[in-house]
C-alpha positions in Angstrom: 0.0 0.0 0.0 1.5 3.8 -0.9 2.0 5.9 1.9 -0.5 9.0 2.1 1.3 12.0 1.5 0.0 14.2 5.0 -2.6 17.5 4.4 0.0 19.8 6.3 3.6 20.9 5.8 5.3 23.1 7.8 8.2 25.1 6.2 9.4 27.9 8.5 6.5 30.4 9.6 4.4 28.7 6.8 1.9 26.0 7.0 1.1 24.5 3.4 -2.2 22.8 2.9 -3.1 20.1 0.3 -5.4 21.2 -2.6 -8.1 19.1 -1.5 -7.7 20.8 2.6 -7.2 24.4 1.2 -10.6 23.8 -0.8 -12.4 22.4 2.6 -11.2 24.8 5.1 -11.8 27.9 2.0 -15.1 26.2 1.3 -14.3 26.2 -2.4 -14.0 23.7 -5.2 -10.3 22.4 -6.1 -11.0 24.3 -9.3 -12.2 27.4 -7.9 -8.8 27.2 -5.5 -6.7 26.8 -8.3 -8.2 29.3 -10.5 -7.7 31.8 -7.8 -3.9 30.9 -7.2 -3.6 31.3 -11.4 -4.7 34.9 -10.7 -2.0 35.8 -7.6 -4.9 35.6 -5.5 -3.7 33.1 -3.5 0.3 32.0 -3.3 1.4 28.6 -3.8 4.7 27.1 -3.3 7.1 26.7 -6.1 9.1 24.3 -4.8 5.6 21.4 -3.4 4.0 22.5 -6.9 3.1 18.6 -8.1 1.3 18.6 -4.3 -0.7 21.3 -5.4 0.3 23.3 -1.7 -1.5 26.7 -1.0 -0.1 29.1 1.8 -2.3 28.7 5.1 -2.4 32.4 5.5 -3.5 33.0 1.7 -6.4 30.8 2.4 -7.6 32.6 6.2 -7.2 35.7 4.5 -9.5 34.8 1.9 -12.3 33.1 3.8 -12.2 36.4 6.2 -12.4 38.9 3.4 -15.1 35.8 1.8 -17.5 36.4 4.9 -16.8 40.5 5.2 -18.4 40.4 1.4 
């Protein structure tokens, strides 16, 4: 059986979300997250690209300004 790669990486201040997590906790489809992060919306990191990872603080900052709407 393949290991499951985890939802949450740490990398210095940052915590990176999976795709499918970022979506969740954003309450947003996969493809609405990723068309957001296309625009400079949302920031992703270069070097976890194939994991499709999205910066934890992009995400809280969206859902807040999300609810202010």
């Amino acid at each position: 059986m393949a290991k499951r790669k985890p939802d949450v990486r740490k990398d210095g201040a940052l915590y990176w979300f999976s795709l499918p997590k970022a979506a969740g906790l954003a309450g947003l489809t996969k493809k609405e997250m990723m068309r957001r992060a296309d625009a400079g919306e949302l920031r992703t990191d270069a070097i976890v690209q194939p994991d499709d990872r999205l910066a934890r603080i992009d995400i809280w900052g969206f859902g807040a300004r999300r609810l202010l709407l």
